[in-house]
C-alpha positions as CSV (number, residue, x, y, z in Angstrom):
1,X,0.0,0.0,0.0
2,X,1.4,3.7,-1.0
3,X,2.2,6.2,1.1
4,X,-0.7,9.2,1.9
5,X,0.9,12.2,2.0
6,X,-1.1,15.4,3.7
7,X,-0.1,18.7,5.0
8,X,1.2,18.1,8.4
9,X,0.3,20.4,11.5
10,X,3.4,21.3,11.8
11,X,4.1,22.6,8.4
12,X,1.3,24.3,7.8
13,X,2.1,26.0,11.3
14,X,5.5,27.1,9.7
15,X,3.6,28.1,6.6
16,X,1.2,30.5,9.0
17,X,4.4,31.8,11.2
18,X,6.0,33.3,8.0
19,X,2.8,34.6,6.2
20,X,1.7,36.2,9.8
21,X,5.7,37.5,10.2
22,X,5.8,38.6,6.4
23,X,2.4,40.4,6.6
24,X,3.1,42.5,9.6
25,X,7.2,43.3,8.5
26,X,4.6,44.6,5.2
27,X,1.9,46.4,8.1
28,X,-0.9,44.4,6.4
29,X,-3.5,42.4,8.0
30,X,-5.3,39.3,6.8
31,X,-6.9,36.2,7.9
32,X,-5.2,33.2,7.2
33,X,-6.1,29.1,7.2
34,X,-4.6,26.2,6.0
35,X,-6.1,22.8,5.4
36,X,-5.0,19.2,4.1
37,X,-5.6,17.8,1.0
38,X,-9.2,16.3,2.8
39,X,-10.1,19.6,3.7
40,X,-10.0,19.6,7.2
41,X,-8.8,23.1,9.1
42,X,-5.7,22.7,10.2
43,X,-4.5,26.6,11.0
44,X,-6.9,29.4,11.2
45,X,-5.6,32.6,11.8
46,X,-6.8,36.1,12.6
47,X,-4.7,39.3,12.7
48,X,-5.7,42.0,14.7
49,X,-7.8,44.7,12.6
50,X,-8.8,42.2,10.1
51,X,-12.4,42.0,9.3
52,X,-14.0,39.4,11.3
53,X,-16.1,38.5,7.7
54,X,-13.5,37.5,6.0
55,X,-12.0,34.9,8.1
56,X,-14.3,32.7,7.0
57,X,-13.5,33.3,3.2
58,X,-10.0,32.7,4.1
59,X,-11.6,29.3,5.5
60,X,-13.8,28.5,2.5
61,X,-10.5,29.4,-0.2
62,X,-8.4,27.1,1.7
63,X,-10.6,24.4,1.5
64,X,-11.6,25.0,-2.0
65,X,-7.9,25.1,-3.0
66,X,-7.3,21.7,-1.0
67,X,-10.4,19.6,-2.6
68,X,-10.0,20.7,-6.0
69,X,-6.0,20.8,-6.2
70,X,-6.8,24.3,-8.0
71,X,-6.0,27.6,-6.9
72,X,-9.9,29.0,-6.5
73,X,-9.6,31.7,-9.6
74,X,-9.1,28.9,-12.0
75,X,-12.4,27.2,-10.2
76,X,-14.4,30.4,-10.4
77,X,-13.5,30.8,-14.0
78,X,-13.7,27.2,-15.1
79,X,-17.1,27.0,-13.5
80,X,-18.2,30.6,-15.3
81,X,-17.5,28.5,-18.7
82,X,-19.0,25.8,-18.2
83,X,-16.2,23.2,-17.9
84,X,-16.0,21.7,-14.3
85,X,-18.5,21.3,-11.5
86,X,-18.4,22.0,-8.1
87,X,-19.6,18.6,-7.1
88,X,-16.5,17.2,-9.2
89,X,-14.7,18.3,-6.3
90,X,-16.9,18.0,-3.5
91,X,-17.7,21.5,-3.0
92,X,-21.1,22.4,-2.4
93,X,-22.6,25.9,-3.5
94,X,-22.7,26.7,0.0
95,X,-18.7,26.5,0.8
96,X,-17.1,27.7,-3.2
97,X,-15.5,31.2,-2.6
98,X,-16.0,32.7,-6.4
99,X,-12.5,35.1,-5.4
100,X,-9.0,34.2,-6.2
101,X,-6.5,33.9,-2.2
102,X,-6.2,30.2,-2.3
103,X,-4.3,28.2,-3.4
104,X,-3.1,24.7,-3.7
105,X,0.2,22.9,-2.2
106,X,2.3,20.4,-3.9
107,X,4.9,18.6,-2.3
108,X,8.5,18.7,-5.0
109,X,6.9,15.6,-6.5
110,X,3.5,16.8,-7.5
111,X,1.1,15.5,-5.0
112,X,-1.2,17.4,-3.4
113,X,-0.6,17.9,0.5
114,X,-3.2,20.6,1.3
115,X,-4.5,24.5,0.5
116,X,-4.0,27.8,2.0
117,X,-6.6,30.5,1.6
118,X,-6.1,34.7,2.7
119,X,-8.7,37.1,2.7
120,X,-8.7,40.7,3.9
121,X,-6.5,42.1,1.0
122,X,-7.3,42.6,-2.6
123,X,-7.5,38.6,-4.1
124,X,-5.0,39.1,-6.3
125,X,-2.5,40.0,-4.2
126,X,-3.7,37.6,-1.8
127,X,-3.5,35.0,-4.5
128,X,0.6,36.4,-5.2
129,X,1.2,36.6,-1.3
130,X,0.4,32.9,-1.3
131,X,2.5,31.9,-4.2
132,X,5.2,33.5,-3.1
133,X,5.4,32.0,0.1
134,X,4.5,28.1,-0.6
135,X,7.5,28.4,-3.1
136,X,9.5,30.2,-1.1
137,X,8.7,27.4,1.7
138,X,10.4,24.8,-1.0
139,X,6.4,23.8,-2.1
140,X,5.0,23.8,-5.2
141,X,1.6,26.5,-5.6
142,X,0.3,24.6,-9.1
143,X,0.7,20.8,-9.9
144,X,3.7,20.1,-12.3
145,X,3.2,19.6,-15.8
């Protein structure tokens, strides 16, 4: 039987510890979670100032980054066209997060470990925030050709 791999506690607690560090050395706030590859919460994070409201986006992005293995603007405009479903990925209506801010992570190999979703800022620089620091973390942000 094959390994599972999943983002572990404690890397998705380094992965939080920078983003928070980074975002305050920047004098931004956000909210912040990260979640396996299931979808289960396994950081959630709220800065001080941040809008309550949008830690649960951060929530929803992380998951919906985690299930579909798809950072959540290429889910929001896949779905706009027509081409995938939410219940391909086991979103419901409910929980999909039409904004870009999360997005997936890839072990060096290609397999999916887990998501990370931000909200409070503008999504695309949430979305570049993110990228940034998964790679910089020595994880992939998009599964490998």
């Amino acid at each position: 039987m094959g390994k599972i791999s999943c983002l572990t506690f404690e890397e998705a607690w380094k992965l939080a510890a920078a983003c928070l560090l980074e975002l305050g050395t920047l004098s931004k706030v956000a909210n912040l979670c990260l979640a396996n590859r299931y979808g289960q919460v396994l950081v959630q994070a709220t800065m001080d100032l941040a809008r309550p409201v949008t830690a649960h986006f951060a929530v929803l992005k992380a998951r919906q980054a985690a299930l579909s293995g798809q950072r959540t603007r290429w889910l929001r405009d896949k779905l706009a066209t027509g081409e995938v479903t939410l219940g391909l990925f086991g979103i419901s209506k409910e929980e999909f997060m039409p904004w870009a801010g999360g997005v997936p992570v890839y072990d060096t190999d290609g397999v999916l470990l887990g998501g990370m979703g931000m909200s409070n800022l503008d999504e695309n620089e949430e979305e570049a925030f993110i990228i940034r620091l998964v790679e910089s973390a020595g994880f992939l942000s998009a599964r490998p050709a």
